[in-house]
PDB file of N, CA, C and O in Angstrom:
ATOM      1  N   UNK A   1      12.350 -39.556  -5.203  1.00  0.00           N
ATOM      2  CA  UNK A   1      12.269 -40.091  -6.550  1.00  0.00           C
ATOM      3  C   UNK A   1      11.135 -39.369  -7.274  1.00  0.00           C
ATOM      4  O   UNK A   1      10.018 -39.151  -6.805  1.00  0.00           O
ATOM      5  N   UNK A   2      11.527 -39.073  -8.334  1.00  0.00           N
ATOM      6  CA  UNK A   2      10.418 -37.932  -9.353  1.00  0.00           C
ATOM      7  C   UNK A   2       9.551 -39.464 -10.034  1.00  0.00           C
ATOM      8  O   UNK A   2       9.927 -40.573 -10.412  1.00  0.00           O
ATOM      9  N   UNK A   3       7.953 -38.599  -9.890  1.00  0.00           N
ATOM     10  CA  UNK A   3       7.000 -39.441 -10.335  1.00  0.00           C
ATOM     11  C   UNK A   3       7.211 -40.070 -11.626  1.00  0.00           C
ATOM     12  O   UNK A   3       6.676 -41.178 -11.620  1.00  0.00           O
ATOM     13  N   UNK A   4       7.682 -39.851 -12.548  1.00  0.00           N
ATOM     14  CA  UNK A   4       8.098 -40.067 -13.847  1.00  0.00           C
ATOM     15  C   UNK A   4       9.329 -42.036 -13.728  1.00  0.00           C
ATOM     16  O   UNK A   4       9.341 -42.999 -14.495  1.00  0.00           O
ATOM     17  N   UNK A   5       9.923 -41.830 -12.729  1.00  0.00           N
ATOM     18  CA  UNK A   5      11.121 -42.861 -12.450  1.00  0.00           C
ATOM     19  C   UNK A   5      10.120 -43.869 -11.864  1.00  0.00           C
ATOM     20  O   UNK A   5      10.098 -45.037 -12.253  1.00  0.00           O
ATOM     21  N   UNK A   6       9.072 -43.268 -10.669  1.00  0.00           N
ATOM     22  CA  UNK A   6       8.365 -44.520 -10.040  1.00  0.00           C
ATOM     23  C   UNK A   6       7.329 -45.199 -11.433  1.00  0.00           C
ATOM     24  O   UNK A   6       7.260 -46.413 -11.626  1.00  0.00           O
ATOM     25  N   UNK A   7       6.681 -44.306 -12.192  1.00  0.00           N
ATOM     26  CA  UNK A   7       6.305 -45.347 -12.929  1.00  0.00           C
ATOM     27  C   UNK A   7       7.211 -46.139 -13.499  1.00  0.00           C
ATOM     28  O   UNK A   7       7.230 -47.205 -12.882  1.00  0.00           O
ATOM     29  N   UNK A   8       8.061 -46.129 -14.484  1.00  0.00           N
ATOM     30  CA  UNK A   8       8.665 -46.600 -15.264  1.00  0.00           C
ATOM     31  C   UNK A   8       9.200 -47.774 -14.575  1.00  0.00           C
ATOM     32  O   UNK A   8       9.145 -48.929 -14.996  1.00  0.00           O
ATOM     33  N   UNK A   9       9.883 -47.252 -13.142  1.00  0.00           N
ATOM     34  CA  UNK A   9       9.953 -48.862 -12.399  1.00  0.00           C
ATOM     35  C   UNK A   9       8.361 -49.699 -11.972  1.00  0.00           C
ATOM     36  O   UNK A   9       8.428 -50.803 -11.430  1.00  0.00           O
ATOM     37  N   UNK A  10       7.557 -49.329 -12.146  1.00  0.00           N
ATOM     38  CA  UNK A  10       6.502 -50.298 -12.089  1.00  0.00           C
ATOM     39  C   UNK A  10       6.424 -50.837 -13.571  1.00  0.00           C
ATOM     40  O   UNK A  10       6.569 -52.008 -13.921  1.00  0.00           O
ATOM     41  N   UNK A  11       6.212 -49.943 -14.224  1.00  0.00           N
ATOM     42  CA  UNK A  11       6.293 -50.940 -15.672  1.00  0.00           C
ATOM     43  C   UNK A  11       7.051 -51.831 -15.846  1.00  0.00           C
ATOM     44  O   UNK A  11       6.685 -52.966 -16.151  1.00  0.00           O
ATOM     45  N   UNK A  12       8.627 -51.371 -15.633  1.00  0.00           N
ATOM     46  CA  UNK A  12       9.991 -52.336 -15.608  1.00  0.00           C
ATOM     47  C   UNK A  12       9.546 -53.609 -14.649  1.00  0.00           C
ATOM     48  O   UNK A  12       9.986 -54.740 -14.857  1.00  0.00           O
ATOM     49  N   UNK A  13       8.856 -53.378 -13.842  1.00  0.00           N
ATOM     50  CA  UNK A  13       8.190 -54.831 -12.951  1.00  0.00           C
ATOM     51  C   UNK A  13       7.430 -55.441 -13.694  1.00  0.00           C
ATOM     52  O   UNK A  13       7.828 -56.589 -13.887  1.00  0.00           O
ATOM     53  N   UNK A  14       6.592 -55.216 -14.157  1.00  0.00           N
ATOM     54  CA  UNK A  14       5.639 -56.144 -15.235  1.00  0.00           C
ATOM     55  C   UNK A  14       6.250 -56.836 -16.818  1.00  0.00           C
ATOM     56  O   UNK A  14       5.523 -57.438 -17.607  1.00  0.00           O
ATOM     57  N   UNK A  15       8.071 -56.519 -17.070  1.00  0.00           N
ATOM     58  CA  UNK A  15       8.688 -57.400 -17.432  1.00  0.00           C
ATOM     59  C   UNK A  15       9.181 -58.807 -16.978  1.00  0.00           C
ATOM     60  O   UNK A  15       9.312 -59.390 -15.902  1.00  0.00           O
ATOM     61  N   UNK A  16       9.377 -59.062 -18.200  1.00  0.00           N
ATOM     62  CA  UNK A  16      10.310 -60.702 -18.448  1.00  0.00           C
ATOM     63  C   UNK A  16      11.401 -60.550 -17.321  1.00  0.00           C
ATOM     64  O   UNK A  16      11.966 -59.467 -17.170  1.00  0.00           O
ATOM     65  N   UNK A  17      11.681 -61.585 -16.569  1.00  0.00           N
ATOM     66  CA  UNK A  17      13.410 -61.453 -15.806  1.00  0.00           C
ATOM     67  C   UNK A  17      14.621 -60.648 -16.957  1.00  0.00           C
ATOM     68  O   UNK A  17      15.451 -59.776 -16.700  1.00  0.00           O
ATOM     69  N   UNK A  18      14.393 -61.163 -17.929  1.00  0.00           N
ATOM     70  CA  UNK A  18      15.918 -60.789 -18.872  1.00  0.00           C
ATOM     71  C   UNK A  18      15.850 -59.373 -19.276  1.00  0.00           C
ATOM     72  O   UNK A  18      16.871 -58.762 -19.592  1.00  0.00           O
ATOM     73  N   UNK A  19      14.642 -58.816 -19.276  1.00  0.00           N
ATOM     74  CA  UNK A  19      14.403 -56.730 -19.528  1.00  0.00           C
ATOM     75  C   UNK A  19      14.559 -56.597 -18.198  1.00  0.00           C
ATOM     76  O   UNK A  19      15.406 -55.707 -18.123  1.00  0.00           O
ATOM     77  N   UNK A  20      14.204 -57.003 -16.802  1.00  0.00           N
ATOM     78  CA  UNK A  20      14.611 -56.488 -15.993  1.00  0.00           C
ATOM     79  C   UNK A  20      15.939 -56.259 -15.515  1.00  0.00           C
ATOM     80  O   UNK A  20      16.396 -55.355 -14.815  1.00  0.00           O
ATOM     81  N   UNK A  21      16.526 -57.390 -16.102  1.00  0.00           N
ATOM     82  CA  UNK A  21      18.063 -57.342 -15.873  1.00  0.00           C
ATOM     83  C   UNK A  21      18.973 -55.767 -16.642  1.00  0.00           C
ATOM     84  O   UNK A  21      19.639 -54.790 -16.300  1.00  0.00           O
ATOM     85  N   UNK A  22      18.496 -56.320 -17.645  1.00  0.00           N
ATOM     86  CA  UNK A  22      18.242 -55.288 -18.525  1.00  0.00           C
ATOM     87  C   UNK A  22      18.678 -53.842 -18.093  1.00  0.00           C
ATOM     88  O   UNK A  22      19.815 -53.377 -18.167  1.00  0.00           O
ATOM     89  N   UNK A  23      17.710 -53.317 -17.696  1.00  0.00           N
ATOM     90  CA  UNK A  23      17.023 -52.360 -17.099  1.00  0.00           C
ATOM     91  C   UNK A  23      17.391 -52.178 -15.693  1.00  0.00           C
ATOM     92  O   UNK A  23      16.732 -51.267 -15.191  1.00  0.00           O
ATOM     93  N   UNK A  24      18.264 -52.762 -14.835  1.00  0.00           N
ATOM     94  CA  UNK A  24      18.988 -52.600 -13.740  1.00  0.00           C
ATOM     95  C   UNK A  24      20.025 -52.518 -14.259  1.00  0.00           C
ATOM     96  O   UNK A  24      20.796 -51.822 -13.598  1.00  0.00           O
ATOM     97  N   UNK A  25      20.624 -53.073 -15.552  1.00  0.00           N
ATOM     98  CA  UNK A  25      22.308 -52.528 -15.848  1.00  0.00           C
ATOM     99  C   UNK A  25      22.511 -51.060 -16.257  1.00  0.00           C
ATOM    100  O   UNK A  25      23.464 -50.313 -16.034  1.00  0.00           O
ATOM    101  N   UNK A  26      20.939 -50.772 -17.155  1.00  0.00           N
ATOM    102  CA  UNK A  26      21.050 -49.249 -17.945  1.00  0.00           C
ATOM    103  C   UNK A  26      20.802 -48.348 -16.366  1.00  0.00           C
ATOM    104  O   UNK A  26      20.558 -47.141 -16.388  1.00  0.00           O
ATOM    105  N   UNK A  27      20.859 -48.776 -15.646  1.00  0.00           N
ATOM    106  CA  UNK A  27      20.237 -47.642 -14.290  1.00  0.00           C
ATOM    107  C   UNK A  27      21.598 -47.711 -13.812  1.00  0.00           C
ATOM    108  O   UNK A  27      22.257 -46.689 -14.003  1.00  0.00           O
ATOM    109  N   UNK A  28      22.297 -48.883 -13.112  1.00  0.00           N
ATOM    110  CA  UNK A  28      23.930 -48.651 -12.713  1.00  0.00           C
ATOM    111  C   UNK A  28      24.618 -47.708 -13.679  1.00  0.00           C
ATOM    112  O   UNK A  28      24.923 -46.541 -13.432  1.00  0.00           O
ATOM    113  N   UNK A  29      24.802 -48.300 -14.700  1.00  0.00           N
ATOM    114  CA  UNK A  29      25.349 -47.824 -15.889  1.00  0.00           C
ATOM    115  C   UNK A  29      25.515 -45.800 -15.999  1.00  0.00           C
ATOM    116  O   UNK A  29      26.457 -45.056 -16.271  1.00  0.00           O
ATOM    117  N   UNK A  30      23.808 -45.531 -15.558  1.00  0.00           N
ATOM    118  CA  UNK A  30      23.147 -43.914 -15.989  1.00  0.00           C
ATOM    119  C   UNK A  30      24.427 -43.577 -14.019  1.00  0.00           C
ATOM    120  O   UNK A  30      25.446 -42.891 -13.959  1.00  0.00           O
ATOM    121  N   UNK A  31      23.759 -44.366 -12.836  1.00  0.00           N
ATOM    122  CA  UNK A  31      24.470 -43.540 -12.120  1.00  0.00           C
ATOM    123  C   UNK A  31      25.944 -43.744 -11.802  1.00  0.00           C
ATOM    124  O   UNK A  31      26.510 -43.260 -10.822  1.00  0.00           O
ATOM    125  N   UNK A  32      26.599 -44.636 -12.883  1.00  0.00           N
ATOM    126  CA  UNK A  32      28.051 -44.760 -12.332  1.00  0.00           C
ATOM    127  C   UNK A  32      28.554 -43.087 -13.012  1.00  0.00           C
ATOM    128  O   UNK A  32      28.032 -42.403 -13.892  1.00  0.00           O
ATOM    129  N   UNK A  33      30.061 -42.801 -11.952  1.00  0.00           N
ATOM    130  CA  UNK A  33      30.357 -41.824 -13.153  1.00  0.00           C
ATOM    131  C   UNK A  33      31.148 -42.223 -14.120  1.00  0.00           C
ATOM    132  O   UNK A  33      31.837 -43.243 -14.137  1.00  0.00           O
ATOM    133  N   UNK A  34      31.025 -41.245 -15.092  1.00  0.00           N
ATOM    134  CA  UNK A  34      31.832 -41.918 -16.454  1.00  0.00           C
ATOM    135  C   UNK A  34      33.608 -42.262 -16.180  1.00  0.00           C
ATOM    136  O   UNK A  34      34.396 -41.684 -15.432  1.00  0.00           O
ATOM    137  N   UNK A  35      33.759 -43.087 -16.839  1.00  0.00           N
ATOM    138  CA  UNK A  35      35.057 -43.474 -17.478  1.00  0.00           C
ATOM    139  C   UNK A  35      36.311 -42.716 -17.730  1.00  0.00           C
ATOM    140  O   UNK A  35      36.264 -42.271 -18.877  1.00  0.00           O
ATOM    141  N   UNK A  36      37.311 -42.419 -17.181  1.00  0.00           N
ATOM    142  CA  UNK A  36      38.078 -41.369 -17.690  1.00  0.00           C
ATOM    143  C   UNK A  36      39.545 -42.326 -18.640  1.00  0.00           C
ATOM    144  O   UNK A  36      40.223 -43.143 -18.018  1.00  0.00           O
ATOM    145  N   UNK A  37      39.746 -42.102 -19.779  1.00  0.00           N
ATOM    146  CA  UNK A  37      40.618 -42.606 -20.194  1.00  0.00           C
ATOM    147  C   UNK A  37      42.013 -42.121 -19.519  1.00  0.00           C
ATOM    148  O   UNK A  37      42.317 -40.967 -19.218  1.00  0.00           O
ATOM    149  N   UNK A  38      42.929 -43.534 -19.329  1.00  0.00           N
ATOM    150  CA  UNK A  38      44.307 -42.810 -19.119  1.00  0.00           C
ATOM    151  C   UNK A  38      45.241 -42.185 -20.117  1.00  0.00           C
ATOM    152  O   UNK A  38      44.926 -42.414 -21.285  1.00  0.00           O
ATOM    153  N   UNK A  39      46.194 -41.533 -19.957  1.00  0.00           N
ATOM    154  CA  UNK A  39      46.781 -41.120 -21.237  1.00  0.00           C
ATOM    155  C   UNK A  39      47.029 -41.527 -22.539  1.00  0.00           C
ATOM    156  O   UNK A  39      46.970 -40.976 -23.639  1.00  0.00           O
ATOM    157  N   UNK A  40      47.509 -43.336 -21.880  1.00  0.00           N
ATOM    158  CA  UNK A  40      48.150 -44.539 -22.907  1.00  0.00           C
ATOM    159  C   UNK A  40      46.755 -45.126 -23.363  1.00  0.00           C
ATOM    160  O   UNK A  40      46.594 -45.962 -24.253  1.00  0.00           O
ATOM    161  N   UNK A  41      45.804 -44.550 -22.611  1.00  0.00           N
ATOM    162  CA  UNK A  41      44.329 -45.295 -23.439  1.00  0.00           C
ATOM    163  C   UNK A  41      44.495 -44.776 -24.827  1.00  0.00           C
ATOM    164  O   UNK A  41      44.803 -45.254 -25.919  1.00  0.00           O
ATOM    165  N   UNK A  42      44.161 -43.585 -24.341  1.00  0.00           N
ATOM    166  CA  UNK A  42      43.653 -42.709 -24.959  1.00  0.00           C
ATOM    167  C   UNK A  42      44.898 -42.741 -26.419  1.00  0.00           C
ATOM    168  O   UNK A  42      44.631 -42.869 -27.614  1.00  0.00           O
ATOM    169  N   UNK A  43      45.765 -42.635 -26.001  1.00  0.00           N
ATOM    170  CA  UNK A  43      47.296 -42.749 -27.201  1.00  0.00           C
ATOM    171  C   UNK A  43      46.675 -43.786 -28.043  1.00  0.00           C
ATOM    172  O   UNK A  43      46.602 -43.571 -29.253  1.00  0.00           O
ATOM    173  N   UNK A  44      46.193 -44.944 -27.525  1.00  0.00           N
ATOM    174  CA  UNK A  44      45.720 -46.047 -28.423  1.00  0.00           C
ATOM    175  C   UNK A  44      44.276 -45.575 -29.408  1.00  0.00           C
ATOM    176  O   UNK A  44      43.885 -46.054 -30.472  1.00  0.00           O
ATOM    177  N   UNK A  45      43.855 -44.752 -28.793  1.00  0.00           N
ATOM    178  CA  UNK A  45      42.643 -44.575 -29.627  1.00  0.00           C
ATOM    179  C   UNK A  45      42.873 -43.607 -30.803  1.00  0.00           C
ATOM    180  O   UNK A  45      42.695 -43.738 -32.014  1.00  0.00           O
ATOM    181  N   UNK A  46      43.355 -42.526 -29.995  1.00  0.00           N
ATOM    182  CA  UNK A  46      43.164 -41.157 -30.798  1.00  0.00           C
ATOM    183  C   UNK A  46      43.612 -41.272 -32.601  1.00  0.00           C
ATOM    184  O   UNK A  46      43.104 -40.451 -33.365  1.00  0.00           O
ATOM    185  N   UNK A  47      44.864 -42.658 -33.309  1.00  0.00           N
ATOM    186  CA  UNK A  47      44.648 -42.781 -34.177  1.00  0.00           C
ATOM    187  C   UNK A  47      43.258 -43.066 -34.692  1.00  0.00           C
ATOM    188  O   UNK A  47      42.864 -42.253 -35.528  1.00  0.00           O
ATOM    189  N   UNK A  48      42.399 -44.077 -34.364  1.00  0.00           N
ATOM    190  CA  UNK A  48      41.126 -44.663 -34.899  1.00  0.00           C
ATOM    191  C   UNK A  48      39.892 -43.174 -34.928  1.00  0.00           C
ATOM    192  O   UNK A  48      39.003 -42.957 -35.751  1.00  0.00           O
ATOM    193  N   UNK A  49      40.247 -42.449 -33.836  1.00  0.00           N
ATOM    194  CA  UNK A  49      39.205 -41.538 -33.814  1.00  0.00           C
ATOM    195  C   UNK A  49      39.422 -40.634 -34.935  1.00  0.00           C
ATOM    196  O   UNK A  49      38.496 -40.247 -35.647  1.00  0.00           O
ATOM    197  N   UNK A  50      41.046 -40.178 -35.154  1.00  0.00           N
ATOM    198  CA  UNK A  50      40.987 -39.267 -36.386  1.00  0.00           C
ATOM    199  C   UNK A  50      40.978 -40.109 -37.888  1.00  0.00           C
ATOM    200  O   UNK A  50      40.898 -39.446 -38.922  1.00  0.00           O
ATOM    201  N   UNK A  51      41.044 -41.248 -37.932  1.00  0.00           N
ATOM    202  CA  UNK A  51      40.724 -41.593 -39.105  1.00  0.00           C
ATOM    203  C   UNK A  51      38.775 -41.969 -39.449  1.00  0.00           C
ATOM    204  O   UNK A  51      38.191 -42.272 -40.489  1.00  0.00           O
ATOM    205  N   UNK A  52      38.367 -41.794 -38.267  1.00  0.00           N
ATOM    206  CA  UNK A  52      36.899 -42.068 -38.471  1.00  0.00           C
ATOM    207  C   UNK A  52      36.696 -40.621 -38.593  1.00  0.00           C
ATOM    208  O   UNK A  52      36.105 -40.398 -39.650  1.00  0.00           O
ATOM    209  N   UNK A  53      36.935 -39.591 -37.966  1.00  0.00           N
ATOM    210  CA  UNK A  53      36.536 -38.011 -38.308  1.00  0.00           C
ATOM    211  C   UNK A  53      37.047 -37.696 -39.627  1.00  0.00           C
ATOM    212  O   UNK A  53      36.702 -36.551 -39.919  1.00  0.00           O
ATOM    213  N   UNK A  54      37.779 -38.286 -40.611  1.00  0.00           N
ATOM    214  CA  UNK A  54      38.238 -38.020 -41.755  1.00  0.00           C
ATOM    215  C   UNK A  54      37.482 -39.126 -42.719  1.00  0.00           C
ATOM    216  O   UNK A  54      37.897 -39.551 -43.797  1.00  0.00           O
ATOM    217  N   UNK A  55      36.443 -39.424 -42.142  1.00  0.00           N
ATOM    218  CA  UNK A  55      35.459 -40.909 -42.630  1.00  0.00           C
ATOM    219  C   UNK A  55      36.586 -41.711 -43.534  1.00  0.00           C
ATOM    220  O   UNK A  55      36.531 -41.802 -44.760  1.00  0.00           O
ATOM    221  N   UNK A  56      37.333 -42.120 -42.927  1.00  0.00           N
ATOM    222  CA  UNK A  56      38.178 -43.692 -43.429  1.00  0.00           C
ATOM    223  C   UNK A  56      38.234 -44.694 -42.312  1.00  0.00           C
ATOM    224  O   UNK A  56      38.830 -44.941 -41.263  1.00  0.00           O
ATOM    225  N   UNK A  57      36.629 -45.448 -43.664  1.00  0.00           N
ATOM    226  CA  UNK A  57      36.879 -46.540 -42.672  1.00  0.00           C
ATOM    227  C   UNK A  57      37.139 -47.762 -43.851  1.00  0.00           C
ATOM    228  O   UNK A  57      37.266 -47.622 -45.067  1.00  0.00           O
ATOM    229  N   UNK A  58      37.176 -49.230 -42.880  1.00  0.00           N
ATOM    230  CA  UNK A  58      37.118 -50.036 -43.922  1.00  0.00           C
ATOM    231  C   UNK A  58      36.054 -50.592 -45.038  1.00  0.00           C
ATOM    232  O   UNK A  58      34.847 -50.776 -44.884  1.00  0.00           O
ATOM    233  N   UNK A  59      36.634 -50.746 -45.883  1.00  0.00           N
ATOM    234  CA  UNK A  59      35.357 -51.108 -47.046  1.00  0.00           C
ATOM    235  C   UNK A  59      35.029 -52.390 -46.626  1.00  0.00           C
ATOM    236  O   UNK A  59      35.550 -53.116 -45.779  1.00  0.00           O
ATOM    237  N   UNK A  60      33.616 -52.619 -47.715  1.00  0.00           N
ATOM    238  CA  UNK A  60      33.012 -54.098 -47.906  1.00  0.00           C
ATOM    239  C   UNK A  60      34.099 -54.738 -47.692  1.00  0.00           C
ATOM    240  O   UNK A  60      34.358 -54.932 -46.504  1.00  0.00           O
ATOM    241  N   UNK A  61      34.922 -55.184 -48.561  1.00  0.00           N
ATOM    242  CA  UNK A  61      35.639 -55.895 -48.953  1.00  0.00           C
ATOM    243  C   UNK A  61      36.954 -56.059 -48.223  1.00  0.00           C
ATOM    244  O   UNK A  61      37.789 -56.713 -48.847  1.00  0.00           O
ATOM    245  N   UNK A  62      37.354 -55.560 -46.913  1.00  0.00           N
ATOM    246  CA  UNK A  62      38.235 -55.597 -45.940  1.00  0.00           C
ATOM    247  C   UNK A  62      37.884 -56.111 -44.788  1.00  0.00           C
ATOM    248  O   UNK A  62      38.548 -56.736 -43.961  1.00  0.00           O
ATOM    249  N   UNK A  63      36.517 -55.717 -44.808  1.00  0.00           N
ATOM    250  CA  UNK A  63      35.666 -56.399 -43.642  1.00  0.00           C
ATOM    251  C   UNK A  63      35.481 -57.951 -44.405  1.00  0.00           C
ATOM    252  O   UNK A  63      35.876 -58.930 -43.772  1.00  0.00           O
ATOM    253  N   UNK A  64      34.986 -58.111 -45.520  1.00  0.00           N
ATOM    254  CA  UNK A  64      34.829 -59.504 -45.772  1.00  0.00           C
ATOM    255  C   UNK A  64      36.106 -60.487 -45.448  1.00  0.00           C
ATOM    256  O   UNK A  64      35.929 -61.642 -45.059  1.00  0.00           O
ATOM    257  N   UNK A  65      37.381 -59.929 -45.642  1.00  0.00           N
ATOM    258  CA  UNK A  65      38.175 -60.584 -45.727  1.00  0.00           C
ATOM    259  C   UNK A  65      38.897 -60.964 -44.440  1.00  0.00           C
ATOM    260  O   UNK A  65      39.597 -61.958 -44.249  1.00  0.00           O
ATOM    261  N   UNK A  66      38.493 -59.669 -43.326  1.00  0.00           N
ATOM    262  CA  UNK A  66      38.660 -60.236 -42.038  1.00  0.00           C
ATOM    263  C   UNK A  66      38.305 -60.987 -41.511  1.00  0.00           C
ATOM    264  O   UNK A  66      38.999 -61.641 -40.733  1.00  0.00           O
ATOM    265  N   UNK A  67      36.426 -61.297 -41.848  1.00  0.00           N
ATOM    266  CA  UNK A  67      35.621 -62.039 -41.398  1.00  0.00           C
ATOM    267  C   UNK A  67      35.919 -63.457 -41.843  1.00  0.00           C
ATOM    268  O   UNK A  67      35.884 -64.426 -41.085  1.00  0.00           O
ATOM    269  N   UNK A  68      36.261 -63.508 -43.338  1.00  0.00           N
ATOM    270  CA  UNK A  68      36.994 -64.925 -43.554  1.00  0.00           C
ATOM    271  C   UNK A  68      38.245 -65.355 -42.877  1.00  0.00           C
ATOM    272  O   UNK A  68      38.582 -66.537 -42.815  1.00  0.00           O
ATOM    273  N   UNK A  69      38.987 -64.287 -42.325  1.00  0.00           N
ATOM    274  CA  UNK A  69      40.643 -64.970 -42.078  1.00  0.00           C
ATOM    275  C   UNK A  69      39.998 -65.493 -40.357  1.00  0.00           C
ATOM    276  O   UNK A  69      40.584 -66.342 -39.686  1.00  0.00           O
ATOM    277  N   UNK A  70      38.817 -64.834 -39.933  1.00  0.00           N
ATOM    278  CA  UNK A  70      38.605 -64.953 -38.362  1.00  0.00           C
ATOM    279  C   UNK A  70      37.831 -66.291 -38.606  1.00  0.00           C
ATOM    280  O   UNK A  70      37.499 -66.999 -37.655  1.00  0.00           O
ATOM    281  N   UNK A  71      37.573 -66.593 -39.798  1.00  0.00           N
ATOM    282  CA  UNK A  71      36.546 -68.230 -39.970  1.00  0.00           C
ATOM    283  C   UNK A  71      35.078 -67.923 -39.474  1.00  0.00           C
ATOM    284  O   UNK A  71      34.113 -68.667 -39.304  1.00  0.00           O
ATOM    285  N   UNK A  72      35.206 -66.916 -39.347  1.00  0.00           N
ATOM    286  CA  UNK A  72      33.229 -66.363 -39.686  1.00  0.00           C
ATOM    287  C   UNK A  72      32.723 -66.606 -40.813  1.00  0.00           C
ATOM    288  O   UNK A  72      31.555 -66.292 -41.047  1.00  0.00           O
TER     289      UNK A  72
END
């Protein structure tokens, strides 16, 4: 373990329980490996991604109206 990781876990010890928790999910998290979408994921996304790369998103006023129909 590089000196840099042992401090930071001593600091991370001189937290609250709830940053330590914290701070053991962002460490699983760093060594899981990533995520690979399946094809049909990915089919579901790739509309939303090219309409955010073409910046269309929803306005004020679409979001307000979701937030009312959801009773937020």
């Amino acid at each position: 373990m590089i000196k840099a990781l042992e401090q930071a876990i001593l600091k991370v010890r001189a937290l609250p329980e709830d940053k330590q928790r914290l701070a053991a999910e962002l460490l699983e998290q760093l060594a899981e490996k990533p995520y690979v979408l399946s094809e049909a994921e990915r089919a579901v996304l790739e509309p939303a991604l090219e309409r955010a790369d073409k910046n269309q998103f929803a306005s004020e006023a679409e979001v307000a109206a979701l937030w009312k129909k959801c009773g937020l």
